[in-house]
N, C-alpha and C positions, 0 to 999 in steps of 0.2 A: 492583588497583582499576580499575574499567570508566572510561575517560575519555570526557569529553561530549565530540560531536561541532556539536549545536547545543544551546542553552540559552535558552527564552524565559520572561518570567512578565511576566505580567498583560499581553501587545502587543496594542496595539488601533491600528488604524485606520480614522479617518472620511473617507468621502469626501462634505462637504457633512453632510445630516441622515443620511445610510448610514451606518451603522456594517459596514463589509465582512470586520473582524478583530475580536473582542471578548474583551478579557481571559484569552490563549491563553498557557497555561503548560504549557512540556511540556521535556523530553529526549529526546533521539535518540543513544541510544551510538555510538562509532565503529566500524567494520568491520559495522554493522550496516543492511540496507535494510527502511527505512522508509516504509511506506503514508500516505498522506494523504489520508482517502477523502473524498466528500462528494459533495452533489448539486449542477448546475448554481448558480453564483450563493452558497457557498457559505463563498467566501474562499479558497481555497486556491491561486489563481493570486497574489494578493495576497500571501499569506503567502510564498510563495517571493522575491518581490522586495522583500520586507520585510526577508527573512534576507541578502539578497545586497545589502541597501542601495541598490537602486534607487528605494527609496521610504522618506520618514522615519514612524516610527511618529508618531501621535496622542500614546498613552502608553506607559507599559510598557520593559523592560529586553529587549535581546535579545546575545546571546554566539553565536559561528561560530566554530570552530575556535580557539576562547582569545581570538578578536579580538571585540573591542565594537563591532559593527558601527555604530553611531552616532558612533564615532569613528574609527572602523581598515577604513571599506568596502572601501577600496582590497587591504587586506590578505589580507581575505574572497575576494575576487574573482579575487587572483593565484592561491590554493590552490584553487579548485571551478572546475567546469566547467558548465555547463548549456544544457538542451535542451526551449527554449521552446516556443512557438507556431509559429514559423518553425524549421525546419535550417540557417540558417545557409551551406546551400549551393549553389556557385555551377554553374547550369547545364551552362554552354559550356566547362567546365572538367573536365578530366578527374578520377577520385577521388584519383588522386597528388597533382594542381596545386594542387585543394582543401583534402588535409593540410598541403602543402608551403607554400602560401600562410599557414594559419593558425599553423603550426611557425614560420615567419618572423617572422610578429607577433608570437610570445610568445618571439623571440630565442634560438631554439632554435637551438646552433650543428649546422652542416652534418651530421657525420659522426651527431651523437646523434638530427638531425631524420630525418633517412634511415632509420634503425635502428628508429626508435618508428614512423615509419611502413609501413615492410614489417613491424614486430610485429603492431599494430594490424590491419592489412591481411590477414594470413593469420590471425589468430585469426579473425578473422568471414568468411572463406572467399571472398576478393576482391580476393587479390593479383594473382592471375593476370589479373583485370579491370580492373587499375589504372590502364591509358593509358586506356581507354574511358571516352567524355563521361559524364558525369552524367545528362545531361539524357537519354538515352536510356535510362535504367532503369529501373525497377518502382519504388513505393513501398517495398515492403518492403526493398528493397537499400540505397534512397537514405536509407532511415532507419537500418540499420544503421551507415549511414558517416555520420551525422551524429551518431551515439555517438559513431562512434569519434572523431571531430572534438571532443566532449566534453573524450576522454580523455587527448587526443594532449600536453598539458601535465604530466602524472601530477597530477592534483588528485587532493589528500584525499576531497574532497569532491565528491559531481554532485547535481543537481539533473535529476531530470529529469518534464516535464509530460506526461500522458499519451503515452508515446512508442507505443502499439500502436496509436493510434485511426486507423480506417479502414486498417489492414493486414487483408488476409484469414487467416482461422485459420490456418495454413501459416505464411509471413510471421511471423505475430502470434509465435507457437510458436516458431519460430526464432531471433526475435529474442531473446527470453526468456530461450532457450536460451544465445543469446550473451552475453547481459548479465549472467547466472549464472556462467558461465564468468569473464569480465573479472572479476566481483566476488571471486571466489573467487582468483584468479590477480595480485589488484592491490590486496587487502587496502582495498577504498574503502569508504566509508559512500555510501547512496544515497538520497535525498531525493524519492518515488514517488509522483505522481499520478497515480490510474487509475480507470476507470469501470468498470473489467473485477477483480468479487470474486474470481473463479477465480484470475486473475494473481494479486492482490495475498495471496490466502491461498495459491500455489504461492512466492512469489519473500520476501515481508515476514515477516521475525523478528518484527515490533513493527508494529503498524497505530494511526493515531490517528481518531478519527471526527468530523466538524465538520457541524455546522448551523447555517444564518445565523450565520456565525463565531466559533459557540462550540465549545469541545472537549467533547464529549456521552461518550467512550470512547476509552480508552486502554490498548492490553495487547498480549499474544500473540492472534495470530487465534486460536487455540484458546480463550484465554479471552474476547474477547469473543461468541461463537459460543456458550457453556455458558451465561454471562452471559446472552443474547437469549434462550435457550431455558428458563430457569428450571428448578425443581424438575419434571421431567415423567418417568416412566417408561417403557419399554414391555416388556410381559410377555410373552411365547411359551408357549402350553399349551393345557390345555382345562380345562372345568368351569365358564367364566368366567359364566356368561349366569344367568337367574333372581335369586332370590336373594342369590347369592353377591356379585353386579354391586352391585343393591341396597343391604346390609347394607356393603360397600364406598364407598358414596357416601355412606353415614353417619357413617363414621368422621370424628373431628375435624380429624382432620389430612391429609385428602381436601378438596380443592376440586373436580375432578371426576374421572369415571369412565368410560371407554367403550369397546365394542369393536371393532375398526376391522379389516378381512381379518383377522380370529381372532386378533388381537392385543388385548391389553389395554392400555389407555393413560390411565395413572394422573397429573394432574396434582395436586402434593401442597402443602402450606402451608411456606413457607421454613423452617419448623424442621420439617418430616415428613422420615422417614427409610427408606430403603429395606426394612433388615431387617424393621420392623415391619410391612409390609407383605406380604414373602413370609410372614413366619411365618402373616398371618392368611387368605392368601389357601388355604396349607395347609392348616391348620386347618378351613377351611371346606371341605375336598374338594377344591380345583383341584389341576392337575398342572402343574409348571413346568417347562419345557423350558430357556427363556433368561430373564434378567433384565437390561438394560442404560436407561443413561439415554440418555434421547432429545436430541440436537444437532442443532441449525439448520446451515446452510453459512453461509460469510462473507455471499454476498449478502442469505439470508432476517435473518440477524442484522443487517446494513446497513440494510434496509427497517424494520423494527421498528423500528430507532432514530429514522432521519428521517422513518418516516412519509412523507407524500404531500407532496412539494414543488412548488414550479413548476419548468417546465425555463428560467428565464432564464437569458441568457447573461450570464457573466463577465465 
C-alpha cells in the first residue's frame, strides 16, 4: 500500500478579500517528486508554508507525513527540509562552516555531523571545495549547497521553491542532475516548484497544476500532456488532398481536418476512434505510412490550462 506523504482537502487561504489557496485537495505519495506548477501569483508559495505550518489555513484539513499539521507543526518541520526564497546561506563562511553550523542546530552529534557532511559534500562534487568561502562562488554552486543544507538532517520530506531560477542551463542541468541522484540515493519525497516544464516533466512522477489557487490538474506529466492535447491524430502518407480531405471533414465523428507538411491532422470528437478512421482514409485511396496520436509537451499542455495570466508577484 502506497503511504501518503502529504494529504490536503478542501485548504484554503485568505489573505484579507484574496483568496491565495482555494479548496486544494490532493495527495503526494512518498518517495515520490512532485511538481507544483502554476503562474506567478498562483498560490503555491503559500501552499508550501501552509504544509510546513508557517501559516494557519482559513479552512480546510491538511496531514504531512502522519502529522496534522494544525496541531503537530513542530513535528512537520523536524522531519522536511526546505528551500525557499532565500539559501539560507551564510557568506563569510565557508561551505563546511555552513553545514556544520546548521548540523549543530539540528543537534547532530560530532562524529554523525562530519560523516553527513563530507556525504553530502562529494555527492554534489564539492568536497574538495569545502574550506573555500561561500561568498566567492557561482550561483549555481552556492545553490547546490544550499540543497544540500536542506538534506543534511535526513528529512523525509524537502520542499523545495523554484530551486534552478536564474541558474544558467549548465548549472540548472547539473543541479537536476544532483537532486535526481539525492532522491534516488535517500528514498525522499520532494515537494517541486518550478517555472521551468522541461524540468518538471524530466525530474516529477506526479505534477499538480493551480490557477488562482485552484487545483485545475492532477496526474502523470504524460497524462496531463494527452489530456491538453485531446483526441487529435497525425497521419503520414499521400492521397490526402481533394476529395478524400473533404469527404473526411464530413464525417461525424471529425471536428476538423487538415494537411500540414504532408501530414494529415485529424482532430476527432471524444468518442471518434482511430481505426475508423484509417480504415476510411484507405478505402478512399490514401496510402498510410504512420499513424500516431498527436501530444502537447508539459509546457504547451501548462499554457492551455492557465491560459494568459498576469505575471504578479507572489
Amino acid at each position: 500500500m502506497t503511504r501518503i506523504a502529504v494529504r490536503t482537502e478542501g485548504l484554503t487561504r485568505d489573505f484579507g478579500a484574496v483568496r491565495a489557496v482555494d479548496g486544494l485537495t490532493l495527495e503526494v505519495p512518498e518517495g515520490s517528486v512532485f511538481g507544483f506548477l502554476g503562474p506567478n501569483g498562483s498560490g503555491k508559495t503559500t501552499t508550501i508554508r501552509l504544509l510546513l505550518g508557517l501559516l494557519q489555513p482559513t479552512a480546510g484539513a491538511v496531514e504531512v507525513l502522519g502529522h496534522n499539521v494544525l496541531t503537530d507543526a513542530a513535528a512537520v518541520r523536524t522531519q522536511s527540509g526546505a528551500l525557499m526564497e532565500h539559501s539560507g546561506l551564510y557568506e563569510r563562511l565557508s561551505a563546511h562552516e555552513n553545514l556544520d553550523f546548521y548540523g549543530r542546530a539540528w543537534h547532530m552529534p560530532v562524529a554523525e555531523r562530519e560523516a553527513r557532511i563530507r556525504e553530502l559534500l562529494e555527492g554534489i562534487g564539492l568536497w574538495d571545495r569545502r574550506a573555500e568561502l561561500v561568498g566567492t562562488w557561482s550561483r549555481g554552486m552556492k545553490q547546490k549547497l544550499a540543497v544540500a543544507r536542506t538534506l543534511l538532517h535526513r528529512p523525509r520530506l524537502v520542499f523545495l521553491d523554484e530551486p534552478t531560477a536564474g541558474l544558467d542551463p549548465i548549472a540548472a542541468a547539473t543541479l537536476r542532475d544532483d537532486l535526481l541522484r539525492l532522491v534516488a540515493e535517500h528514498g525522499l519525497t520532494v515537494f517541486l516548484t518550478t517555472h521551468n516544464l522541461a524540468e518538471a516533466e524530466r525530474l516529477c512522477s506526479l505534477v499538480g497544476v493551480v490557477r488562482r489557487g485552484r487545483l485545475i490538474a492532477l496526474g502523470h506529466p504524460d497524462e496531463i500532456r494527452v489530456a491538453a492535447a485531446g483526441n487529435h491524430l497525425e497521419i503520414a502518407g499521400r492521397g490526402f488532398d481533394g476529395p478524400v480531405l473533404d469527404d473526411l471533414r464530413a464525417r461525424a465523428d471529425v471536428v476538423g481536418a487538415e494537411v500540414i507538411n504532408g501530414r494529415m491532422c485529424v482532430e476527432l470528437t471524444p468518442d471518434g476512434a482511430t481505426p475508423g478512421i484509417v480504415a476510411f482514409l484507405v478505402g478512399a485511396g490514401a496510402e498510410i505510412e504512420e499513424v500516431r496520436r498527436a501530444s502537447e509537451s508539459l509546457e504547451d499542455a501548462f499554457l492551455s490550462l492557465v491560459g494568459e495570466e498576469s505575471a504578479d508577484a507572489r
